[in-house]
N, C-alpha and C positions, 0 to 999 in steps of 0.2 A: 270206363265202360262197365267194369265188373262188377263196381259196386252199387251201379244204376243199374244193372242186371236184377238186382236182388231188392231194390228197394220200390223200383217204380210200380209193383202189383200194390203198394202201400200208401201211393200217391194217386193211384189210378183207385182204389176204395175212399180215399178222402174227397175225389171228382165225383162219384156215384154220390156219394152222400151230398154234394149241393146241386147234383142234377137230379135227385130225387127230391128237393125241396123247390125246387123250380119248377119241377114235374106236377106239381099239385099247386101252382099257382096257374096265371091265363099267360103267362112271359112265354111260352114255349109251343102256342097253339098257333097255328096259322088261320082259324076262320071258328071264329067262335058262334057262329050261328050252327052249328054240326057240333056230336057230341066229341068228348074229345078221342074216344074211341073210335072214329071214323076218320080222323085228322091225319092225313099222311107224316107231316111233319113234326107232330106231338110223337104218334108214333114210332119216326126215327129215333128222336131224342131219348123214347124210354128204350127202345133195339138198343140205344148205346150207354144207357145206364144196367141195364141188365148184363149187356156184353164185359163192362166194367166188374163185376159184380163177381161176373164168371170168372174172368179173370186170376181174380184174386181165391177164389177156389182151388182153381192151377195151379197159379205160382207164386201166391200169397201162403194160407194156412186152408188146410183142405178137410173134408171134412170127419176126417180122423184125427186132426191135430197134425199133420205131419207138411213141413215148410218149403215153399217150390219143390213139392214131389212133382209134377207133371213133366217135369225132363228125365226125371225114374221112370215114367210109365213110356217116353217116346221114345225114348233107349232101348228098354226092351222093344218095343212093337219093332225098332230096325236093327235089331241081335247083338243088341250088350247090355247084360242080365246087370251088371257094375254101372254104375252113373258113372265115377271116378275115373273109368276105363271109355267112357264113349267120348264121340270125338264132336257131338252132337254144341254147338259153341252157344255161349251163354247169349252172344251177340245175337246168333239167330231168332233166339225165342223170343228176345225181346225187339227185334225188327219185326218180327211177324205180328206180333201185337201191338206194340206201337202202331205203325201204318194201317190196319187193319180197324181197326178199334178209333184211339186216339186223333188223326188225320181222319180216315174214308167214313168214320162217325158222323163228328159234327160236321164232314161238309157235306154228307147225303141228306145231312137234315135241312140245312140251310137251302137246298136246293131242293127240295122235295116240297114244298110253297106252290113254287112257280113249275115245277118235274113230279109230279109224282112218282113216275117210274125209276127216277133216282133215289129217291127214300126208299120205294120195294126193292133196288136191287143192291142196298145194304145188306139183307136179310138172306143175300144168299150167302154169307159166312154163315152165322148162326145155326139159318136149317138146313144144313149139311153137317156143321160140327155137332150136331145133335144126335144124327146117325151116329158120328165120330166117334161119340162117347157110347152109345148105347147099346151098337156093335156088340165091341168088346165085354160090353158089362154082361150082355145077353150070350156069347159068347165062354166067356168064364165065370160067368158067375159070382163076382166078384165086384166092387167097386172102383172106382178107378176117379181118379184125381178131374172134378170139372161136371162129374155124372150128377150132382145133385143141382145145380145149377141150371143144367142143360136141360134136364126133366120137366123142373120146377119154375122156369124163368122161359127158358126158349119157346118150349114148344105151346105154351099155351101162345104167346106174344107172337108165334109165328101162323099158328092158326089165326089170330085176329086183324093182322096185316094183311094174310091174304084172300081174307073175307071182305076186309076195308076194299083190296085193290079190284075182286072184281063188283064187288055193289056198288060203293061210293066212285070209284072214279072208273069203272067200266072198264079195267084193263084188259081182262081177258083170260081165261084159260094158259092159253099162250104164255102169258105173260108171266105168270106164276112157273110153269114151266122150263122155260128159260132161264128164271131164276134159282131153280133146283139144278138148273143144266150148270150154270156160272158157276155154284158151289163147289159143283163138282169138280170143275175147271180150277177152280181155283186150289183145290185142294191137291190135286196133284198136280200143278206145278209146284205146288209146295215140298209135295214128298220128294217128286223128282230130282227137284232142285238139290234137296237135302242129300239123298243119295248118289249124286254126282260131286258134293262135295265130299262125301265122306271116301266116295273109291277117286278122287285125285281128278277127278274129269275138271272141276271148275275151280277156283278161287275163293278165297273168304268176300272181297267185296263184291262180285260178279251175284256172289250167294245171295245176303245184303242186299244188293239193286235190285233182287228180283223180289224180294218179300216186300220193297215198297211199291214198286210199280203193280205187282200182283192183286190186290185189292181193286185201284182202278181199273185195270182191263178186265176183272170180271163186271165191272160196271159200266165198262162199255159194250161189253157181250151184252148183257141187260139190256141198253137204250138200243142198241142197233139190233137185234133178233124181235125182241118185243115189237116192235110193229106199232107203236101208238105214243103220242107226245102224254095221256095221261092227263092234260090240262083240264076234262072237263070235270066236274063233280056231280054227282049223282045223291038226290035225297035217301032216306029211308033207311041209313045203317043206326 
């Protein structure tokens, strides 16, 4: 597990790169009479090449040169300035991206066809983890391991999904909200979780079970708050 710790940000950048070559062909578009920037489901597909991408900015090579520093940076953010010293497990970072990414990627897209509102409520990792990073940067003033990705990739891709969801398929206000709401949800049960393992409250697998199951129930927050099945399509994006 330790050495899939270290190596799958490198496997998950070799995934980006034939999902960005599939990404410019019609293999990944669900309704090609729409541009493909109005396509819920092209759209997930690229949420999960960019999310990949990100990725590997974390916990690949960042944009200093310096290799899985993002367990540096979330050591400190929960008070150990020492990597070496935190108790923060290689397992978790990599359950939380795995399932998040990996899993609740391609099957928001695969279902975002026939769900629209399941490919929108992909998007609530990213435009939260966006804040995540920008917080801090805004904060210290300083860079931080994922911020150049998250600027550069998220937030344009997050604005035009939520443009798609309320023009083209009429989601809603609501809906887009909701999905801010889910991120947030999701983000801390993450933390939470994380600091219940570190003061003894929980377990290493208990920890684990909740970084994969965590991704889906923020997508079921999405379909059940959101209010609307999504199915219709609307011209003019």
């Amino acid at each position: 597990m330790f050495a899939f710790a270290l190596v799958w940000p490198w496997i998950g950048l070799g995934a980006a790169g034939l999902l960005l070559i599939l990404l410019c062909t019609n293999v990944l578009r669900s309704d090609r009479s729409m541009t493909r920037w109005g396509d819920m489901a092209w759209l997930t597909w690229a949420g999960t090449f960019v999310y990949l991408v990100h990725q590997f900015e974390e916990h690949g090579i960042d944009a200093t040169g310096h290799a899985y520093a993002f367990r540096g940076f979330l050591c400190a953010g929960v008070g150990f300035a020492d990597p070496n010293a935190c108790p923060v497990p290689f397992s978790f970072i990599t359950t939380v991206n795995v399932a998040a990414v990996w899993l609740a990627g391609p099957l928001s897209a695969l279902l975002a066809a026939r769900w629209p509102v399941i490919g929108l409520s992909f998007f609530a990792i990213p435009s939260i983890n966006l804040f995540a990073h920008a917080g801090p940067a805004v904060m210290s003033g300083h860079y931080n391991p994922g911020l150049l990705t998250a600027l550069a990739l998220f937030l344009p891709l997050c604005l035009i999904i939520f443009a798609a969801a309320l023009s083209r398929y009429g989601l809603g206000v609501r809906a887009i909200l909701v999905t801010l709401f889910a991120g947030v949800a999701l983000h801390i049960v993450l933390m939470t979780s994380l600091m219940a393992f570190i003061d003894g409250r929980i377990g290493l697998e208990t920890l684990l079970l909740l970084q994969v199951v965590n991704p889906f129930l923020s997508a079921i927050i999405v379909v059940l708050l959101a209010g609307r099945s999504g199915s219709t399509r609307r011209t003019g994006l």
